[in-house]
N, C-alpha and C positions, 0 to 999 in steps of 0.2 A: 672882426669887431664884435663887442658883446655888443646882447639885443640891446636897445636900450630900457626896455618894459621891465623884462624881466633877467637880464643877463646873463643869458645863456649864449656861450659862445659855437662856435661854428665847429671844436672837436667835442660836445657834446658836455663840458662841463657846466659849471657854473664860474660867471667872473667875479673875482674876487673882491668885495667891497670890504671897508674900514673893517668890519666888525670881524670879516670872515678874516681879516689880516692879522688877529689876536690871538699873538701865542697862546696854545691852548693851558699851557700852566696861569696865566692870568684869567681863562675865560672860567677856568676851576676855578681859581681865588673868588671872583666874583660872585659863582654860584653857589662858592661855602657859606661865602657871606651873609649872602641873601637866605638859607638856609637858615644859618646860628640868628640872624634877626627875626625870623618868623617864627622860629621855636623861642623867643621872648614875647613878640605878638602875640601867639597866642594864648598863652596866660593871662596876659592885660584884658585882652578880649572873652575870653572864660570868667575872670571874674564880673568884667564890665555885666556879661550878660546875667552871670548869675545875682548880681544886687542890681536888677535891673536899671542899667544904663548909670548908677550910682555907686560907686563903691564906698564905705565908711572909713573915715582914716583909721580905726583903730584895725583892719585888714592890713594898711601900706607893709608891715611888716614880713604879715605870711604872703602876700605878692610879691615881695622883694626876693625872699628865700624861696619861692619857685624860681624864678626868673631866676636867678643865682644857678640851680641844681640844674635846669631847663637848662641853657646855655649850656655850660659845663661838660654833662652828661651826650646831650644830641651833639656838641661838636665833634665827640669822641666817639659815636656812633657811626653820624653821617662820613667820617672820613674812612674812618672803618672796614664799611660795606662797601665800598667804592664809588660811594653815589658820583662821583663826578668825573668817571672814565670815559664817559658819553659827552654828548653834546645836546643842549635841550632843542634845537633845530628838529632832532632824529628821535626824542622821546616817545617812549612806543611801551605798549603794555609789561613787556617786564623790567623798563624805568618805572613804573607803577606799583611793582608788587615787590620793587626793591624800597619803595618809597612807605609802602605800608607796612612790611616792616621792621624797617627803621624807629619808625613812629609805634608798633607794636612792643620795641624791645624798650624806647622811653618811657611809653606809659604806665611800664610795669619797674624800669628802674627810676625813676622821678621820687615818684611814695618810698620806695628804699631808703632812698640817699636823704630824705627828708625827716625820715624817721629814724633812721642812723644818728641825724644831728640833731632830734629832738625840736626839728623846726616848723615841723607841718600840723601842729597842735590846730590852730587856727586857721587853716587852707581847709575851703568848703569843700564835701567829697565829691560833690557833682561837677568841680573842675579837674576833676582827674580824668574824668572821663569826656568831659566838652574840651579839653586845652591838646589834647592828642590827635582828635578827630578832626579838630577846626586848624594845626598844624599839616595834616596828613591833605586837609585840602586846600589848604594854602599852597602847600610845594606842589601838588597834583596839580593844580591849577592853573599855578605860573608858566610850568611847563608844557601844559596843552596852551595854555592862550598863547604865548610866545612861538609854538610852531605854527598856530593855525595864522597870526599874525607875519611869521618869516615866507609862510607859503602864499599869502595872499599878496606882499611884497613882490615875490618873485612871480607868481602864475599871474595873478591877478584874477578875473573870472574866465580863464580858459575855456572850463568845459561847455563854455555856452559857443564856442567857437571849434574850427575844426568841421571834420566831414565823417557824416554818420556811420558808423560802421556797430555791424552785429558781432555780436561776441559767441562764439560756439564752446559750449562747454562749461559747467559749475562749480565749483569750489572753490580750495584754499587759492588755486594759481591763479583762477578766476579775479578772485579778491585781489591779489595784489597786482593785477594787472588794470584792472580797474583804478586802483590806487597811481598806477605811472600814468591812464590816459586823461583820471581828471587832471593832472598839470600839461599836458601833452596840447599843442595848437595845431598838433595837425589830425588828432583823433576824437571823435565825441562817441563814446558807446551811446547807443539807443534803445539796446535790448539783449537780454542774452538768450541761448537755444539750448537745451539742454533733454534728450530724452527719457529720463529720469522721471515721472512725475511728483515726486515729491519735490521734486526743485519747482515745481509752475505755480506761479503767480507771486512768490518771494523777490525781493529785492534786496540788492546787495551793492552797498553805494548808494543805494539812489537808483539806481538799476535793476528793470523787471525782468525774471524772470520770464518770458512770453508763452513759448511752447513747447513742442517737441522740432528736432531736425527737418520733419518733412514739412515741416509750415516756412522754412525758410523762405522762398520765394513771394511768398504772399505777402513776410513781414519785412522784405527787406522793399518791394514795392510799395508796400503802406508807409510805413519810417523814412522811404527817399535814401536807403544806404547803397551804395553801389563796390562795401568790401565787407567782407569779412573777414574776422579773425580765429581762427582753431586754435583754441585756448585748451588740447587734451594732451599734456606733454608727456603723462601717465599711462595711459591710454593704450589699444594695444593698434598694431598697424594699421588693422584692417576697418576699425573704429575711427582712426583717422583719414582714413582710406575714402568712406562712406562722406565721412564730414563736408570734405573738400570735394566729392564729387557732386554732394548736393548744392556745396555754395555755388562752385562750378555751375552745375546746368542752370540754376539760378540766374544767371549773368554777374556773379558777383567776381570782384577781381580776390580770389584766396591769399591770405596771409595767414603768418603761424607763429608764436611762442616759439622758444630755445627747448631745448631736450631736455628732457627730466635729469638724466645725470648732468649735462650741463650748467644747469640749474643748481643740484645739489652741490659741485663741487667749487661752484662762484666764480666760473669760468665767466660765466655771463648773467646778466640779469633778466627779469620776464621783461623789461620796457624794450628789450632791442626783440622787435618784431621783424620779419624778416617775409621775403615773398616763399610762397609754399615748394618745394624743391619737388622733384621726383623720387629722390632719396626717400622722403614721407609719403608716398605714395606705392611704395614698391612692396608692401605688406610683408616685411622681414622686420619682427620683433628685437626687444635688446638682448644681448648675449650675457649670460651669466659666467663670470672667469670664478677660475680660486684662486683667489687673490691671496691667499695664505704658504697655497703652490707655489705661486708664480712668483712671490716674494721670496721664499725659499730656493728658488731656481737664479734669480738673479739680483738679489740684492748684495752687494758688496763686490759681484763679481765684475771681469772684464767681459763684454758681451758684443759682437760684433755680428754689422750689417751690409750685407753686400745690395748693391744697387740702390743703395743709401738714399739718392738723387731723383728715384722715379714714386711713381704714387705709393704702391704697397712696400716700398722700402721706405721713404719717408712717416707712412703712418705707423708700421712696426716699430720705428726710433722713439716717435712720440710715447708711443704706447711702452715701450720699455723702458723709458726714461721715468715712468712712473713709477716704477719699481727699484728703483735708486742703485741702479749699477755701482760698480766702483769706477768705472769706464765705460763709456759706450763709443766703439770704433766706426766710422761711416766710412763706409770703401765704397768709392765711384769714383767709374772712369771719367764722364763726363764735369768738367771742369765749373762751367756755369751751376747746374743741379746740384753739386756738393757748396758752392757757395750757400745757394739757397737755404738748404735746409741748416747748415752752421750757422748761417747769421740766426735760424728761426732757434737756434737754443744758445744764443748769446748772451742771453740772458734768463736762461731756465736754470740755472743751480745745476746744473748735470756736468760730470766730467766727460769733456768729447774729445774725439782725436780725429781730425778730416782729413781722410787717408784717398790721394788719387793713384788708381791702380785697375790693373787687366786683370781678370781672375786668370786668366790664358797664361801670364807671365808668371812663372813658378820663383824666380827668383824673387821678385818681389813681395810675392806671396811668404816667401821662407824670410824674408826680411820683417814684415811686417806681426807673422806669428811670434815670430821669436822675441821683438820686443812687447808684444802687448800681450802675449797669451792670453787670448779670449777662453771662458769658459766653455759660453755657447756663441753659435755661429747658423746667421738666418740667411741663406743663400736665396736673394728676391733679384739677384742680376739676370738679365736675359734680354736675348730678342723674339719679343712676342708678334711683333707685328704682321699677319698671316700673310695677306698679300705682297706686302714688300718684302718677305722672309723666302717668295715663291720662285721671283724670275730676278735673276742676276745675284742674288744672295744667298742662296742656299748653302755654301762650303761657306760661311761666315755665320750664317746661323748653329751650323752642327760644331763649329769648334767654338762659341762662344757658348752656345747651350750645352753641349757634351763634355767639351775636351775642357774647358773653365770650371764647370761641375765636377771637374775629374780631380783634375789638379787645385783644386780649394778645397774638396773634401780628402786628400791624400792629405796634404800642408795642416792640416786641424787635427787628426788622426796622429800625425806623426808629433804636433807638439799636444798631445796630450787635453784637446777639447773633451769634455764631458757629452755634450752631444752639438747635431750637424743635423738644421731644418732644412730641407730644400722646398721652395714654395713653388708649386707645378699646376697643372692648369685640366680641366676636362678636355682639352683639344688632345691632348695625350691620349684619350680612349680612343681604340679604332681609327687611329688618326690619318688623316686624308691629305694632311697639307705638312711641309717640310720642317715649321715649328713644331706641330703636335708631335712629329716622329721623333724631332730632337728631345723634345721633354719627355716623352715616352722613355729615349734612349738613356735620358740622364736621370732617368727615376732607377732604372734597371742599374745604372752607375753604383749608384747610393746603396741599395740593395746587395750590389754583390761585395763591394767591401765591408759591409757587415760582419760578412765572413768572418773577419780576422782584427783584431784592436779591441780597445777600450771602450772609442768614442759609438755612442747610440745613433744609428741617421735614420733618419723622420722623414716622411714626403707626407706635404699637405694638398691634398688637389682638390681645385671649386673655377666656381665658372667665369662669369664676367664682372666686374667690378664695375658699378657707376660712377663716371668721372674720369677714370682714371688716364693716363695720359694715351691717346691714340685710339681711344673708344668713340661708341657714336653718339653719347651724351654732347661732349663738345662739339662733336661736326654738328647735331642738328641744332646746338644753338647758335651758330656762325650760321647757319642755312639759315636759320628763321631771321636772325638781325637783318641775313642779307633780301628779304623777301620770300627767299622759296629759290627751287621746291627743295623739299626735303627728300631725298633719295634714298631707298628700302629698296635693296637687291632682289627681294620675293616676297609675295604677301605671305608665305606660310615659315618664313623662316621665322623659328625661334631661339630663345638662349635664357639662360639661368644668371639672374644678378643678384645681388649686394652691395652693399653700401663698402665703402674703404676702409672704416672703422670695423665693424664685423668683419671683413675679410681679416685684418690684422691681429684683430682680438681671438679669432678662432683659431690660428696658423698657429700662436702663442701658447693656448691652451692646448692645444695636436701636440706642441713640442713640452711642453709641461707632460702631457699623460704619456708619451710615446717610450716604450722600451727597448726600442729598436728594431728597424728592417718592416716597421709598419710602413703603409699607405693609407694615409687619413683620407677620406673623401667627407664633405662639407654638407648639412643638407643644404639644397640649395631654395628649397621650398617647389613651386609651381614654375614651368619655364614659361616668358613672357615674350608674347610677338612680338618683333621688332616697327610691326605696322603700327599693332596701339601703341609702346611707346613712342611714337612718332605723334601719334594724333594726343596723347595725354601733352608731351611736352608744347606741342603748340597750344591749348587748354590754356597751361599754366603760363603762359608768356601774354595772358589776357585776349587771345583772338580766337574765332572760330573757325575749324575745319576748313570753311571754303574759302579762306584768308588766306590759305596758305597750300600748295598744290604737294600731294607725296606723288613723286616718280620712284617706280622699276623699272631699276637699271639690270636686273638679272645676277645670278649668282658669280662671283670673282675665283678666280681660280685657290682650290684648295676649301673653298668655304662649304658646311653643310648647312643641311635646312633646320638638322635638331642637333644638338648638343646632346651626350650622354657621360655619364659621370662612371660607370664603371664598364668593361670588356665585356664579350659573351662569354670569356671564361673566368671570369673572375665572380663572388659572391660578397657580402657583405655580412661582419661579424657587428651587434652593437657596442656602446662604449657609454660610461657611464654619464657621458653629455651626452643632451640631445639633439644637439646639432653637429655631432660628429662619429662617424662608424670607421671601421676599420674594412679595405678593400683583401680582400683572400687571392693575394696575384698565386702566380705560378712559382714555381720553385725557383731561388736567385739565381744568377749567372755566377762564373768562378774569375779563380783569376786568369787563367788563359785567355776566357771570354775580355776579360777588361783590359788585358795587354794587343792582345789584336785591335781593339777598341781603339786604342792610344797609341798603335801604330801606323792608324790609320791617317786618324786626326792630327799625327805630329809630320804627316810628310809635307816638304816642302812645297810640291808645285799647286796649284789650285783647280781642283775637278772642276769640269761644269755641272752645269743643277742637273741634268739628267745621270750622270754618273754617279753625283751625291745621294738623288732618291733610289736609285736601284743599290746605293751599298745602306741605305738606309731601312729599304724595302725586305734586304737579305738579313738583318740584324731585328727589325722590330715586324714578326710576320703580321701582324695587323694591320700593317701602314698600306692604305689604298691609296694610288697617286689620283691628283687633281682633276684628271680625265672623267675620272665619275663622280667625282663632288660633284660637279657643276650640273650633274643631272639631278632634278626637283624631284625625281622618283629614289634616287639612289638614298636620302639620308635616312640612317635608321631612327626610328623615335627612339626617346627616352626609354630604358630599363630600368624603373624605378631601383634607386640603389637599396630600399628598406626591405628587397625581395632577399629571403633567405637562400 
């Protein structure tokens, strides 16, 4: 039910009363109307004022033939300019300066058309100039009184109600956020924080300015605010980073504005404030695409996505549905997951084709190329899961990571794909656990059919993704709903994140620059303990540290203490993004190499995991088995990849 104050209903709109029920072709009629009378008005009123408050009948005539030219002339203006594509509810500064001139281009053609017809002999000249101005604020007028009238209908005095909250951050986003919390009953700004000093002591809205960041706490105690808002959607991470830790130690509960592209592309508006994510806190900047590239790579074409259904397959869809395929194919096995993401472009304008299928199964592979001929093809299927990948899974990991890599990238090759991204992971460096070796294995895949075809294949490798499906983002927040504790296998374990969005944006842009037979590696920026994200995310769920208990449960088989992004034999070449270099592996494998490969993987009975990592171990010599992961001494740190 709409409120009944102001009615606003319960999915965030506004309910629809008489007025708002007015086809808007009438609500234009009405407003021409009013328009062509007020450009009569003010003539009447131009002369009234100029014979003060008196006019002489022997005027009635040159009044009449204004009025006459006025009329005439502004109908043909006003419809012209489009004054009435808007609505006056929404009148906003450039309804204003389409309003002025209007009123500009009458008061220079009025005296025209009047002296044209030899009728303005008589018309005093000081009403040329008083009858445009006192027009210009007539229409200006109606239309601000009229909204400030519909918003006090609808809000009423809101902003004296609601719960005080500090606003961090200045400017344009500032402003129009301000702008959604004065109608807002559940927010009242009280102050804004800004370290800037030229912003301290200004007001905006109505709203001061106070100090810098670090006064936060003092002002959010003095003002009685118990949230604040991070209004820096511009901003660079680590500036939001700072924000949110200060409202944080504060005791304020953090909130945040939408994303600056979000923003820009009207995805979302600044009034949907949202609780502060980890994502914004994880100090990885926005990624810069070439969008002129990546337009040129797949607009009009067929383009297909394997693993369609899981996190970085669903966001590479989004993200390349942006660039208007002719087709974009979603291949997943998983039945429920390819629902998902279909129904989520059911109504995107994008041509999809939701294709359920085994990359392992070549038939339906040769089926499915043959009718869609994808140009390019993003291989994000896989089992990543390390522990469940370790004990009873391993011959299921290696033919779905290996021998599907194998057989998806032969099937694209042989109809004729332009290029073949496989999306691989840092567990692949030095890899200790039976996923890492597989993806190791299926990079080396890629690589060595390079050798021979048309199609380009690409490997993109980066670390962990925040969110994504089987990560520890989601178990700590089911730990925290559940009370605790939240479980961290070693306080010194760490790993390299990203957001889902930059994973998918950078994989795009690897497969955009890639000439073939590279190994892209990601920066990943700084690696982050798994302890403090544990302690940040209970932060952000409003409690403190001792609210909530982190247990070590000790290392899981196959896992290490550091992630590394490139081999000890391997070096790193730059690339003209800076969030992406090229890995220098070692010389590819042939095709002997990748027929043994594929005869291994195509035999019927099923190895156990010990037999699996020793024919794994003999193929990828880097792969350490799980026996020494689990010692705290054994992980090697990071080898920074910007090392030449």
């Amino acid at each position: 039910m709409p409120c009944s104050r102001c009615g606003w209903t319960p999915r965030g709109g506004i309910a629809k009363s008489p007025l708002n029920q007015l086809k808007p072709s009438y609500r234009a009629a009405l407003a021409f109307a009013h328009d062509v009378l007020a450009s009569a008005a003010c003539w009447l009123l131009a002369f009234w004022l100029r014979f003060n408050l008196d006019i002489p009948e022997a005027f009635f005539p040159a009044l009449a033939s204004a009025v006459a030219a006025s009329v005439s002339l502004h109908a043909l203006v006003f419809w012209s300019l489009g004054l009435y594509r808007g609505t006056w509810r929404y009148a906003s500064l450039p309804d204003l300066k389409r309003i002025a001139f209007a009123c500009l281009i009458g008061a220079l053609a009025v005296p025209a058309l009047l002296a044209l017809f030899r009728a303005g002999e008589n018309v005093p000249r000081s009403t040329y100039i008083l009858a445009p101005m006192l027009l210009a604020a007539i229409m200006s007028g109606s239309r601000i009184a009229y909204r400030a009238l519909r918003e006090r209908a609808l809000y009423g005095d809101v902003q004296l109600t609601g719960e005080p909250v500090l606003v961090i951050g200045a400017g344009d986003i500032t402003v129009n956020l301000l702008r959604e919390l004065e109608r807002s009953r559940q927010w009242r700004a009280v102050g804004i924080l800004d370290d800037d000093p030229a912003w301290h002591g200004q007001l905006l809205l109505g709203v001061r300015v106070l100090g810098g960041l670090n006064d936060v706490g003092r002002w959010a105690e003095k003002l009685d605010a118990l949230h604040a808002i991070v209004s820096l959607p511009a901003a660079s991470a680590g500036v939001r980073r700072r924000a949110a830790e200060l409202a944080s130690a504060a005791g304020l509960t953090v909130l945040t504005v939408p994303s600056y592209d979000d923003l820009l592309s009207g995805k979302v508006t600044v009034s949907q404030i949202r609780r502060i994510e980890l994502e914004d806190l994880l100090g990885r900047d926005q990624v810069v695409l070439d969008d002129a590239g990546l337009h040129q790579l797949i607009q009009g074409r067929a383009v297909m996505v394997t693993g369609a259904g899981g996190s970085i397959g669903a966001e590479l869809a989004r993200q390349i549905a942006r660039f208007e395929p002719a087709r974009l194919v979603l291949f997943e096995l998983n039945e429920y997951a390819l629902y998902g993401i279909e129904q989520e472009f059911a109504t995107a304008g994008t041509a999809i084709a939701s294709v359920i299928g085994d990359v392992r199964n070549s038939d339906r592979l040769q089926a499915v190329f043959s009718r869609f001929r994808p140009t390019v093809v993003f291989h994000a299927a896989a089992y990543k899961h390390v522990p469940l990948m370790e004990i009873d899974n391993a011959w299921e990991a290696a033919q779905n990571n290996v021998l599907g890599t194998l057989r998806l990238a032969r099937a694209a090759r042989e109809h004729g794909a332009e290029k073949f991204v496989l999306v691989s992971t840092d567990k692949a460096v030095n890899p200790t656990n039976v996923m890492g070796a597989t993806k190791r294995l299926s990079e080396q895949v890629c690589q060595a059919l390079q050798r021979s075809g048309d199609t380009r294949f690409v490997v993109v490798r980066f670390g962990n993704v925040l969110g994504s499906t089987g990560s520890v983002i989601p178990k700590f927040r089911e730990q925290i709903a559940r009370g605790g504790p939240l479980t961290v296998t070693h306080p010194e374990v760490t790993r390299y994140f990203m957001s889902i969005p930059e994973a998918a944006q950078l994989v795009l842009q690897a497969g955009l620059m890639g000439k073939g037979g590279e190994i892209f590696v990601l920066e990943m920026g700084e690696p982050v303990k798994i302890v403090d994200l544990a302690r940040d995310m209970i932060r952000l769920s409003g409690l403190k540290e001792g609210d909530v208990r982190i247990e070590f449960t000790g290392l899981r088989p196959g896992e290490k203490l550091y992630e590394e992004l490139l081999s000890d034999r391997e070096r790193t070449l730059p690339t003209p993004h800076p969030k992406l270099r090229i890995a220098q592996a070692g010389e590819a494998p042939g095709e002997a190499w990748l027929a043994e490969v594929e005869a291994w993987l195509s035999q019927r009975r099923s190895p156990d995991d010990e037999e699996v990592k020793r024919e794994l171990g003999r193929r990828v010599p880097e792969y350490r088995q799980s026996a020494t992961a689990g010692d705290p001494g054994s992980g090697r740190r990071l080898k920074r990849h910007g090392a030449q």
